[in-house]
TORPA-4810 file (N, C-alpha, C, O; in nm, 3 decimals):
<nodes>
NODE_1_2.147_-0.468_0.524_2.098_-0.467_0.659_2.028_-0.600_0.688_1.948_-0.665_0.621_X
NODE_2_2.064_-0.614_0.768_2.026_-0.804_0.808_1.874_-0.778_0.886_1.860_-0.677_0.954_X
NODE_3_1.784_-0.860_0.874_1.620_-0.859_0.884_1.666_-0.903_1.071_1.752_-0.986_1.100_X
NODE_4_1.565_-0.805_1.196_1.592_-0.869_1.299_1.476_-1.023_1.289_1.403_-1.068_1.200_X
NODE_5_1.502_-1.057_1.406_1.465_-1.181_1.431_1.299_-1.162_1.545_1.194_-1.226_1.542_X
NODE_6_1.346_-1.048_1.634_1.248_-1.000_1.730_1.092_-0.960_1.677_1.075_-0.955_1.555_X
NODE_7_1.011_-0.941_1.741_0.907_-0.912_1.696_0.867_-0.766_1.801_0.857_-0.763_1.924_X
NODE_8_0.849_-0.655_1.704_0.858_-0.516_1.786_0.671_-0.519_1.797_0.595_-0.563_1.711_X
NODE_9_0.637_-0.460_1.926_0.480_-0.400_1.972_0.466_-0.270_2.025_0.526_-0.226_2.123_X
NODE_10_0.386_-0.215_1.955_0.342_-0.106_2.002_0.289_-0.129_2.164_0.224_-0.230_2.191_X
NODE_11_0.323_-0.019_2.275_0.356_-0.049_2.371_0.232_0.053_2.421_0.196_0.035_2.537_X
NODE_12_0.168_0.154_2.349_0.053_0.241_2.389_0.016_0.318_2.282_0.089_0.339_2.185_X
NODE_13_-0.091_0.360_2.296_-0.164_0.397_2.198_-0.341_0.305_2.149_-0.400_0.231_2.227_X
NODE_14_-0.384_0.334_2.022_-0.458_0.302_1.982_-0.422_0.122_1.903_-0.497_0.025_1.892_X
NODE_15_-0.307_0.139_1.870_-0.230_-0.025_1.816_-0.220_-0.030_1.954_-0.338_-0.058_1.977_X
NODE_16_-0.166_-0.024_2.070_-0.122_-0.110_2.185_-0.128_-0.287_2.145_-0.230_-0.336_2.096_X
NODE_17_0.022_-0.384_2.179_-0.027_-0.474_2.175_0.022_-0.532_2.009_0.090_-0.630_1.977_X
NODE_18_-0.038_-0.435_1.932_-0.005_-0.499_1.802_0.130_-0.490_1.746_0.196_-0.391_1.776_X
NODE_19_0.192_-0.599_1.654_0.316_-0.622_1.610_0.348_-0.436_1.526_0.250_-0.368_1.497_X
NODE_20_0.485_-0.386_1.502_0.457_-0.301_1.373_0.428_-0.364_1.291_0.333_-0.298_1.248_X
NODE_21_0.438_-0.485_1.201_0.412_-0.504_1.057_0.247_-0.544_1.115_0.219_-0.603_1.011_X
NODE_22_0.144_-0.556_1.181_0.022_-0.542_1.163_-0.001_-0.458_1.171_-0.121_-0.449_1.148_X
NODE_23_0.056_-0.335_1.201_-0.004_-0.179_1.205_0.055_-0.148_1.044_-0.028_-0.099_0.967_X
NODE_24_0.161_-0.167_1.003_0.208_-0.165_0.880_0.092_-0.182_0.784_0.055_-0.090_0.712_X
NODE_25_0.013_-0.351_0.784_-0.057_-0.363_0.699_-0.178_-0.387_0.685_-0.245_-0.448_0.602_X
NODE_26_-0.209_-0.302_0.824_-0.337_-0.210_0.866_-0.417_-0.087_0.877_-0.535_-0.055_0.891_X
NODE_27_-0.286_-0.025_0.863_-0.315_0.150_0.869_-0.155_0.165_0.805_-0.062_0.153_0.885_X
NODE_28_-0.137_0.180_0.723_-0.016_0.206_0.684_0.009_0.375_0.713_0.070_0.415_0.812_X
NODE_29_-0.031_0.436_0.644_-0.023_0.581_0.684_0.006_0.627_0.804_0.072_0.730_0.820_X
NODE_30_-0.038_0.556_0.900_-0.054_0.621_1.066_0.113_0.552_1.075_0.199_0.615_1.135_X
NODE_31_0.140_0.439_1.020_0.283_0.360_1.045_0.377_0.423_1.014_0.469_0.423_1.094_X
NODE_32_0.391_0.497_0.894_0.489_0.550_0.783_0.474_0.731_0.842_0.559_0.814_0.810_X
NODE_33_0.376_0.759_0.913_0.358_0.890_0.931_0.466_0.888_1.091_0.538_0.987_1.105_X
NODE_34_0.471_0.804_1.176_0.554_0.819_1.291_0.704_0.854_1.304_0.766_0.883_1.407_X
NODE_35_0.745_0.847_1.187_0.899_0.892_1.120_0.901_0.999_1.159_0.986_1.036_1.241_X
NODE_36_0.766_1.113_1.092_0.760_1.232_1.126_0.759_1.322_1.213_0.754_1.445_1.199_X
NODE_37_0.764_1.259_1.303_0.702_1.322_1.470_0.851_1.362_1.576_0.928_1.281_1.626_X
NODE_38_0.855_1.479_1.583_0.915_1.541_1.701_1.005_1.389_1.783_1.124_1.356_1.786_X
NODE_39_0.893_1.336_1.833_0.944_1.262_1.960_1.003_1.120_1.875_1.045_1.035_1.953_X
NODE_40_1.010_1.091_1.758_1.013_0.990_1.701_1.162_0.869_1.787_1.158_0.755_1.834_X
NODE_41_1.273_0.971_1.771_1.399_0.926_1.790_1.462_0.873_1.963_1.543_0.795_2.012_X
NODE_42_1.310_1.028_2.026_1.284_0.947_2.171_1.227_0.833_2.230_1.248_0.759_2.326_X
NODE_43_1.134_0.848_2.120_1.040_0.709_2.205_1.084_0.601_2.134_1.104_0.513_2.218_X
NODE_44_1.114_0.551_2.001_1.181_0.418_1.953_1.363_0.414_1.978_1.436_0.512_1.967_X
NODE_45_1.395_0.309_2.004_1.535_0.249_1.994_1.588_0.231_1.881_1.517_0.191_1.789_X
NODE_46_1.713_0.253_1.862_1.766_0.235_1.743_1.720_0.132_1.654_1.664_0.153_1.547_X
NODE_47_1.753_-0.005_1.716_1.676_-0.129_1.683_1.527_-0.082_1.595_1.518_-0.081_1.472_X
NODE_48_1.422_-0.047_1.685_1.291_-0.053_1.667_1.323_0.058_1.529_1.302_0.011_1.418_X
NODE_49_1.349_0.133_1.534_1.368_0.231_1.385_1.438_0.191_1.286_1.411_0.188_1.165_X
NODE_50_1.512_0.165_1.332_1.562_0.015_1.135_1.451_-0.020_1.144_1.371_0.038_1.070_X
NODE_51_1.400_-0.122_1.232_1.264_-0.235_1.171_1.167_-0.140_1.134_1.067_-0.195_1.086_X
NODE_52_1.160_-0.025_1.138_1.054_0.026_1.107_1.066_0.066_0.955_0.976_0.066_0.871_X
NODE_53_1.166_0.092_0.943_1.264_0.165_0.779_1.266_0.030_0.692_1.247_0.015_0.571_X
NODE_54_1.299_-0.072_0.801_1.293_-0.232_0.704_1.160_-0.264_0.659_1.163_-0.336_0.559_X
NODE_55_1.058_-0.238_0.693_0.898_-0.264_0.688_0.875_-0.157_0.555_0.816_-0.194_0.454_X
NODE_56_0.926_-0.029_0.571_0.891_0.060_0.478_0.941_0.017_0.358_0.866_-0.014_0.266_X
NODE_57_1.072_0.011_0.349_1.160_-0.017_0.227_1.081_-0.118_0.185_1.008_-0.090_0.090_X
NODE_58_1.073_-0.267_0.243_1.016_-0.359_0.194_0.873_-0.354_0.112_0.843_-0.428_0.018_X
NODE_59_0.765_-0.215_0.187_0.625_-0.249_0.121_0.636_-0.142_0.028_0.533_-0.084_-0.006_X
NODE_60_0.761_-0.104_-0.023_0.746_0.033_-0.123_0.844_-0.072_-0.243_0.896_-0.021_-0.342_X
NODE_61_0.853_-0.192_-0.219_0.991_-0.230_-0.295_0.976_-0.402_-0.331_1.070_-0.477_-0.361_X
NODE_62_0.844_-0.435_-0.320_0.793_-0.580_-0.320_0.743_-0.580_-0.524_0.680_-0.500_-0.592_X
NODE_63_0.789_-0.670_-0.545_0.732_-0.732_-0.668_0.646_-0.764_-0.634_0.625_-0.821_-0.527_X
NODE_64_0.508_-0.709_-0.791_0.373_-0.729_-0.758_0.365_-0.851_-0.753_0.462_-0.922_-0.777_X
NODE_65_0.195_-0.919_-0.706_0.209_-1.081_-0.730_0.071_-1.045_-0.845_0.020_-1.151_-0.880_X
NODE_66_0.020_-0.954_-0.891_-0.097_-0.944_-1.008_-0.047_-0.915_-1.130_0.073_-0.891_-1.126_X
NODE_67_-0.093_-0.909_-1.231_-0.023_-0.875_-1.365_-0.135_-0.798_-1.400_-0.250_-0.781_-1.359_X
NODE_68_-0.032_-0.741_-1.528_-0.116_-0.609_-1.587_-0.259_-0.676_-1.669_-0.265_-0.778_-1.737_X
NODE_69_-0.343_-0.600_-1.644_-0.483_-0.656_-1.673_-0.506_-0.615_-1.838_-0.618_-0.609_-1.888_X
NODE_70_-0.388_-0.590_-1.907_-0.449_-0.582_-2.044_-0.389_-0.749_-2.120_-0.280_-0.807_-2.111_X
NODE_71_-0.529_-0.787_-2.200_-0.544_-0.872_-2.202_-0.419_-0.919_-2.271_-0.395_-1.029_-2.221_X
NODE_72_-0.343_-0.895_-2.347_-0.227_-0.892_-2.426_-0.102_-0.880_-2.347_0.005_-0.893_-2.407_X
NODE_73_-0.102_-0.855_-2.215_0.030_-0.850_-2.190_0.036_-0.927_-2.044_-0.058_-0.927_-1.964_X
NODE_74_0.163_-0.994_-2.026_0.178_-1.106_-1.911_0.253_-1.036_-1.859_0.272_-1.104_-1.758_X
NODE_75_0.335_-0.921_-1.843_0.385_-0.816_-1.726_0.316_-0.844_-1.621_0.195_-0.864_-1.617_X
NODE_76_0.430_-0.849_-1.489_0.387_-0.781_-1.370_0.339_-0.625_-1.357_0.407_-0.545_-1.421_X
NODE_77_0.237_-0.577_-1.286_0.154_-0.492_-1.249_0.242_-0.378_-1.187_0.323_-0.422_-1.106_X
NODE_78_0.246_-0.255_-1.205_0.334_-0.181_-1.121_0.225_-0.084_-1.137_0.278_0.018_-1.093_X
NODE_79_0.065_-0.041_-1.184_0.006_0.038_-1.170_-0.112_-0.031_-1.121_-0.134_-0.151_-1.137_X
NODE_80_-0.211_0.078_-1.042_-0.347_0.033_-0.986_-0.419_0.217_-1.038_-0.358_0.324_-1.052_X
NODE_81_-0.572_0.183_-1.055_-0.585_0.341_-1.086_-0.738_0.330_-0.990_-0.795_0.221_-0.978_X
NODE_82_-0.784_0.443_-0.932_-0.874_0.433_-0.885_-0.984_0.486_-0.986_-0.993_0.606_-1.012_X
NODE_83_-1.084_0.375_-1.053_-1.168_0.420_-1.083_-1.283_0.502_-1.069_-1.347_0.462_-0.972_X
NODE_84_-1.348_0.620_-1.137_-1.439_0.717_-1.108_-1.566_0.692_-1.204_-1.542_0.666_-1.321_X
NODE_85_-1.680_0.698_-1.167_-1.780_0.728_-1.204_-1.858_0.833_-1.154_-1.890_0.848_-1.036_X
NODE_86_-1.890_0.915_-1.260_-1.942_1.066_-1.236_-2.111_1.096_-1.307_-2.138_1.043_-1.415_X
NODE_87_-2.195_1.165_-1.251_-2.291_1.165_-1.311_-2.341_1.357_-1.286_-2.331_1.423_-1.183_X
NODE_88_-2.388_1.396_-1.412_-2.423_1.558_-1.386_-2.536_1.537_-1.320_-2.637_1.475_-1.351_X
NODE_89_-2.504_1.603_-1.215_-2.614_1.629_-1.090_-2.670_1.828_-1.165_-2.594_1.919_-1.196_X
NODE_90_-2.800_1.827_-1.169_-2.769_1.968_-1.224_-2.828_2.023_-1.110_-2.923_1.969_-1.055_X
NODE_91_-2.777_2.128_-1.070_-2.868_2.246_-0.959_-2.869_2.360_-0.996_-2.822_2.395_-1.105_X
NODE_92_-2.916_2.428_-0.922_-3.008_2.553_-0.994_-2.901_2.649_-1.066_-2.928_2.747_-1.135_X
NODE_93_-2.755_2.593_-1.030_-2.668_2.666_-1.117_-2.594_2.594_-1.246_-2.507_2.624_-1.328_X
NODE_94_-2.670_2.492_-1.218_-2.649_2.405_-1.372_-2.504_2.367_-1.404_-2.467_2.336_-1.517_X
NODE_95_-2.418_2.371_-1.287_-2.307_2.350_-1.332_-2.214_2.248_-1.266_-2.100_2.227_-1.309_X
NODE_96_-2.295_2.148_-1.098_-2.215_2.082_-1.084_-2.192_1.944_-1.138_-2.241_1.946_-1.251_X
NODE_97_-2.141_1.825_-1.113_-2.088_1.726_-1.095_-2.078_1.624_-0.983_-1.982_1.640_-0.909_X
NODE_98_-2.136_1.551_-0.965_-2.113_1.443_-0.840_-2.043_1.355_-0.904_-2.037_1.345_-1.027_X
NODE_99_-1.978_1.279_-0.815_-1.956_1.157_-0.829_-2.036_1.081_-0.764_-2.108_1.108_-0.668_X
NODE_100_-2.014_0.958_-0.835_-2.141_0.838_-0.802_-2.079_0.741_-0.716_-2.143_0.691_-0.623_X
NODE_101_-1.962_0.711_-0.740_-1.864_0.602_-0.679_-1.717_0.589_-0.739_-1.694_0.604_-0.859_X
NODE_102_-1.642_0.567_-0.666_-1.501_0.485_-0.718_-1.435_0.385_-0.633_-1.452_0.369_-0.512_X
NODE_103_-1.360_0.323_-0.708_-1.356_0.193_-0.618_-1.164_0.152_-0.723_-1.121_0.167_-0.838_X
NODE_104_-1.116_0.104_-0.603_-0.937_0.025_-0.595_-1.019_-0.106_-0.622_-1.127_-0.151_-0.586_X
NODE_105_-0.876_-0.164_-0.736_-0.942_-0.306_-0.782_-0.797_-0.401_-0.818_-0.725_-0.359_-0.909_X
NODE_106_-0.772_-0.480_-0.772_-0.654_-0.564_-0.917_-0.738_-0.585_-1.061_-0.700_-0.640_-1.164_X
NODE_107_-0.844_-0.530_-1.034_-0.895_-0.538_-1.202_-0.827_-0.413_-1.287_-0.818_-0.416_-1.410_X
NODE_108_-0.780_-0.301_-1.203_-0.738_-0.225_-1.252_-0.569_-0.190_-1.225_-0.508_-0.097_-1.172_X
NODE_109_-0.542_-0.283_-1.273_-0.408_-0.321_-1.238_-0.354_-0.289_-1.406_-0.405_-0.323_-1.513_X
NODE_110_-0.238_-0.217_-1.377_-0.171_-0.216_-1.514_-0.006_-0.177_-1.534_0.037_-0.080_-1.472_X
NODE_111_0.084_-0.254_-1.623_0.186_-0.216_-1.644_0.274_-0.097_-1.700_0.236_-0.067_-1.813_X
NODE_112_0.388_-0.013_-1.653_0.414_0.059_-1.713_0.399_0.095_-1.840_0.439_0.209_-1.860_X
NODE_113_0.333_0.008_-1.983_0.326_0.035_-2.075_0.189_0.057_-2.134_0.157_0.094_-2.247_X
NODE_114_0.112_0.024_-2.020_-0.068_0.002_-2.044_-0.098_0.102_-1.923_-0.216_0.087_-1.888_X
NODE_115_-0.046_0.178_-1.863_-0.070_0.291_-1.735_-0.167_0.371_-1.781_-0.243_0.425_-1.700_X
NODE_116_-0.180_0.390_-1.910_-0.293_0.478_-2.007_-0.378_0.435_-1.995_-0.412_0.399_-2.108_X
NODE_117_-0.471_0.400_-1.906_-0.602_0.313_-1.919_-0.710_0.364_-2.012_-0.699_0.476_-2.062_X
NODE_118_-0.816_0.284_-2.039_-0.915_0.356_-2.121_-1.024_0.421_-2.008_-1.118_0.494_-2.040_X
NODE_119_-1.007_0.398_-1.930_-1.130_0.478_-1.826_-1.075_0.674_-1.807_-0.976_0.724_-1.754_X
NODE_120_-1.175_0.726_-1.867_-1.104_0.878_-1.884_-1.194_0.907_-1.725_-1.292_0.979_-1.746_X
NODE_121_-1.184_0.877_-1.623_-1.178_0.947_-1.458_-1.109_0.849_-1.394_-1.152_0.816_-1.284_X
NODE_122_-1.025_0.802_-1.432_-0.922_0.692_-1.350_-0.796_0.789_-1.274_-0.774_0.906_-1.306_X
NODE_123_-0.735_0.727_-1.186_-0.653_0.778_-1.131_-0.543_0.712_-1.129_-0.552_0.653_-1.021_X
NODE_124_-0.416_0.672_-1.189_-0.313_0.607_-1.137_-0.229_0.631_-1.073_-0.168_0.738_-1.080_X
NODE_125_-0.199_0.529_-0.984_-0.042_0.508_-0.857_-0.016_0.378_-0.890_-0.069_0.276_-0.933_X
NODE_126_0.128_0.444_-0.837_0.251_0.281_-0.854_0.192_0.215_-0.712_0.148_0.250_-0.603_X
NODE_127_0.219_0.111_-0.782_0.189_-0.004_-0.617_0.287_-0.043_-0.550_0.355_-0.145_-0.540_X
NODE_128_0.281_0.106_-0.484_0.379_0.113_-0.320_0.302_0.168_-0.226_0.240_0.271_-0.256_X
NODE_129_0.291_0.118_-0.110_0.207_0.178_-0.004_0.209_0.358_0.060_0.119_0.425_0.112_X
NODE_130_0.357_0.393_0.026_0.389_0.509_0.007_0.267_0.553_-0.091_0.207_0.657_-0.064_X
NODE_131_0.234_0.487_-0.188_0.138_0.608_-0.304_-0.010_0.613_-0.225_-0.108_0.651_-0.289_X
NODE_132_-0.023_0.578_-0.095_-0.149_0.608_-0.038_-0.145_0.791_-0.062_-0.233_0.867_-0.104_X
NODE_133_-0.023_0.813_-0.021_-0.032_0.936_-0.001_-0.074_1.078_-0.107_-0.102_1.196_-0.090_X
NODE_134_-0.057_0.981_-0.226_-0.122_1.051_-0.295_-0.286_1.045_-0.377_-0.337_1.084_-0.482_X
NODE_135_-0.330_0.962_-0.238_-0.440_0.967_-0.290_-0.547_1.051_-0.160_-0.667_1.032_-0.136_X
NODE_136_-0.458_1.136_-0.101_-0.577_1.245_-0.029_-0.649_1.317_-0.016_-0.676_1.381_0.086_X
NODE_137_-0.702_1.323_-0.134_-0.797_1.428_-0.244_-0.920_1.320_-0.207_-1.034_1.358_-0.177_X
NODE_138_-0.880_1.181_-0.214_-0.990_1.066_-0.232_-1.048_1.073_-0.072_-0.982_1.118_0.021_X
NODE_139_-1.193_1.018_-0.060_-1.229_0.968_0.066_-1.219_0.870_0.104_-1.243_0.767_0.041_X
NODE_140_-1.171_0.883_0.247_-1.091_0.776_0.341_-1.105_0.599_0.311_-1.031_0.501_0.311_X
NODE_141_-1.250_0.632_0.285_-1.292_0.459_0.248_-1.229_0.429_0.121_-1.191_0.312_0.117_X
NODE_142_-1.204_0.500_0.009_-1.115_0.461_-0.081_-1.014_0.465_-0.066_-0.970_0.405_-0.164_X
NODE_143_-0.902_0.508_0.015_-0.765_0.457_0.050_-0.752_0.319_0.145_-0.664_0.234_0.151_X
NODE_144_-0.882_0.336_0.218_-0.888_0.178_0.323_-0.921_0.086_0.182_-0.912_-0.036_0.196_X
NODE_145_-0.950_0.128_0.077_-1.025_-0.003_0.007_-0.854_0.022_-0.104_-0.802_-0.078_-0.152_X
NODE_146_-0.813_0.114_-0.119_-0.633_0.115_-0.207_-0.601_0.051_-0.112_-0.635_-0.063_-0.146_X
NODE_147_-0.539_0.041_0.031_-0.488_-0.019_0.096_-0.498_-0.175_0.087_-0.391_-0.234_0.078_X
NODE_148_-0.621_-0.255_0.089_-0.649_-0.382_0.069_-0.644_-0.419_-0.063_-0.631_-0.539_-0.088_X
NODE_149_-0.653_-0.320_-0.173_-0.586_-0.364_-0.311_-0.481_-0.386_-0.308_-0.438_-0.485_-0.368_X
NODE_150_-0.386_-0.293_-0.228_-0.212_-0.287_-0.221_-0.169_-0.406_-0.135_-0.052_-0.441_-0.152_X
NODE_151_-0.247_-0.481_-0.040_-0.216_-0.590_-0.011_-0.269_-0.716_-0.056_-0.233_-0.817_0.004_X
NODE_152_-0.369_-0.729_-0.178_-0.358_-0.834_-0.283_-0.234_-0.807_-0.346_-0.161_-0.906_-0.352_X
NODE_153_-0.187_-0.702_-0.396_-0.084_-0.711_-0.444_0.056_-0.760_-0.433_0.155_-0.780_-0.503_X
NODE_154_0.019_-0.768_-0.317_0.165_-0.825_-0.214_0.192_-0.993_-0.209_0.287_-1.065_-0.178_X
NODE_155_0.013_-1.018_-0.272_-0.010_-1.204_-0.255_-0.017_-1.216_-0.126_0.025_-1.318_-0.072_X
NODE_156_-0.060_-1.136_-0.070_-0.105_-1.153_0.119_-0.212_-1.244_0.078_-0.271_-1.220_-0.027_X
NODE_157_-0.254_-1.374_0.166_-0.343_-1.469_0.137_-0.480_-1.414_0.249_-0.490_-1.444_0.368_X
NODE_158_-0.560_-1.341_0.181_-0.703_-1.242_0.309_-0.740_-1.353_0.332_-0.854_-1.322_0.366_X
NODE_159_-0.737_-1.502_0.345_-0.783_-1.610_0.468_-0.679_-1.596_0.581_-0.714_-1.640_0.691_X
NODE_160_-0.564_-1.546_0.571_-0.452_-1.615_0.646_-0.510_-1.464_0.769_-0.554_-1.352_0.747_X
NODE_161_-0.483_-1.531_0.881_-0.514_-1.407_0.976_-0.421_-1.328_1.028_-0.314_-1.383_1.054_X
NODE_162_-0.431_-1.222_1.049_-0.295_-1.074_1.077_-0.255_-1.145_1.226_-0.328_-1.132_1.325_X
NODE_163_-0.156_-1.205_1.226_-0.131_-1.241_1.385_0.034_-1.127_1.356_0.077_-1.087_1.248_X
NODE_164_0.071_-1.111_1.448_0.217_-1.081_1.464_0.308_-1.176_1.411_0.413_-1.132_1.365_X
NODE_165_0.277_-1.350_1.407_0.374_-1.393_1.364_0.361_-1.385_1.203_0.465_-1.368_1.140_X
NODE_166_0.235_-1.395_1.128_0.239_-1.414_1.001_0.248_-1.273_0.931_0.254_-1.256_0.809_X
NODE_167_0.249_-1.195_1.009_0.276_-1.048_0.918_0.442_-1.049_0.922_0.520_-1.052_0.827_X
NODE_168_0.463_-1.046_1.033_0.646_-1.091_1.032_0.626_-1.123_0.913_0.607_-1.050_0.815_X
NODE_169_0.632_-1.258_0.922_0.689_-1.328_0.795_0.680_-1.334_0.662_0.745_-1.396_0.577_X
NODE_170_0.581_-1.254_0.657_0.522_-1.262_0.550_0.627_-1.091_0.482_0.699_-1.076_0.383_X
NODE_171_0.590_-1.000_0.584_0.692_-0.904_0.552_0.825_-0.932_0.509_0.870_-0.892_0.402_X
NODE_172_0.887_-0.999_0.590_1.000_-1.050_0.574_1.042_-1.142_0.414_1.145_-1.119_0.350_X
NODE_173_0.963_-1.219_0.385_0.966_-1.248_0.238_0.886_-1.228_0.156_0.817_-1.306_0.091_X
NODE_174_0.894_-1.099_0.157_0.816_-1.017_0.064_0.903_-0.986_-0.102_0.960_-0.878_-0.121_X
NODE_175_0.900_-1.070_-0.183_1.005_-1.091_-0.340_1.074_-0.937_-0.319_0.992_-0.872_-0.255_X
NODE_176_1.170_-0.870_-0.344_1.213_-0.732_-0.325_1.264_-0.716_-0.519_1.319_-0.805_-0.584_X
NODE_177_1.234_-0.617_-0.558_1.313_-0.538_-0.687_1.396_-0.494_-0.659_1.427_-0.405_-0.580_X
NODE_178_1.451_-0.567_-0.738_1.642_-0.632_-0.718_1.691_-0.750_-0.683_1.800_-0.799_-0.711_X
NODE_179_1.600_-0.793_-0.617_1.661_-0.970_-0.587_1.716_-1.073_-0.708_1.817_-1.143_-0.714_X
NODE_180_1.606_-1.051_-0.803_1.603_-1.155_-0.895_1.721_-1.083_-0.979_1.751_-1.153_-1.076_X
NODE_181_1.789_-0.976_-0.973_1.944_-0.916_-0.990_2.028_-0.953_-0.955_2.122_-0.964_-1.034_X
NODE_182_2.048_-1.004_-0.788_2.087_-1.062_-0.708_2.142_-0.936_-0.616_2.216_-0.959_-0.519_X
NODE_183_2.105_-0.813_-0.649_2.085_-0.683_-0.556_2.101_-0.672_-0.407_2.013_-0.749_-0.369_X
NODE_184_2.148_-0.631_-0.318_2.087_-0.661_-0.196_2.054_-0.485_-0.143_2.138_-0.403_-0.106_X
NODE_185_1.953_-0.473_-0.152_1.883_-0.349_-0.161_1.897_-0.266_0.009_1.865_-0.148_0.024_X
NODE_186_1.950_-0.352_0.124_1.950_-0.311_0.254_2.041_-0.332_0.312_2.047_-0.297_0.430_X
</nodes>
């Protein structure tokens, strides 16, 4: 499938205005969740729904740009785990548990063969924006903070600013698994 050239905008709503690939790699969830919807096939054009399927494929299908953080191995990264820290809170029934904090990191970046981390309350997902979704157990600020891990991962440069044109493009040559196969995955 050949990449369009156009640049699609949300036309109303809360994005109004914004490109899809800045809603893409802004709220991904709310982006990837519009597939789902009743009216989906009414309100976008054929056109606008490839680019939307092209945006998906691409941020579920990008070679990481971090490597696995064990010190021994120069692999690219295909895991992130959300770290947990827990502390016994005791109350009068002596039996709960808080957590204290957890936090998305490329420090916790690791390769299919190091996915075993040594942190026993870690959580791992593959680094595809799709695996937000399995982190809805977590609170919201830790998927907004997975989300900005998942776009270090991408080698998104956080000086460069989200305009419509540089998310384009940047989407657009985003390394794909399979290229370096010579694959053409679309």
């Amino acid at each position: 499938m050949k990449l369009q050239n156009q640049i699609y905008v949300f036309e109303s709503g809360a994005h109004a205005g914004q490109s899809f690939e800045q809603v893409a790699l802004t709220d991904y969830m709310l982006f990837d969740w519009l597939k789902t919807q009743e009216w989906y096939d009414k309100k976008f054009s054929k056109d606008k729904r490839e680019r939307i399927d092209q945006i998906v494929k691409k941020l579920n299908n990008f070679i990481p740009a971090v490597k696995c953080q064990n010190s021994e191995c120069e692999a690219n990264a295909e895991y992130l785990t959300i770290a947990r820290s827990y502390a016994n809170i005791q109350k009068e029934d002596y039996s709960v548990y808080g957590i204290i904090g957890m936090s998305a990191s490329t420090q916790f970046a690791w390769c299919k063969d190091h996915k075993n981390v040594p942190y026993e309350k870690a959580q791992p997902f593959e680094i595809k924006f799709n695996s937000l979704y399995h982190l809805e157990e977590v609170p919201k600020w830790v998927r907004r903070d997975a989300l900005e891990v998942l776009l270090q991962c991408t080698g998104w440069n956080p000086k460069l600013k989200k305009t419509k044109e540089n998310c384009k493009d940047f989407i657009d040559n985003l390394p794909q698994r399979g290229e370096q196969l010579g694959l053409n995955l679309y």
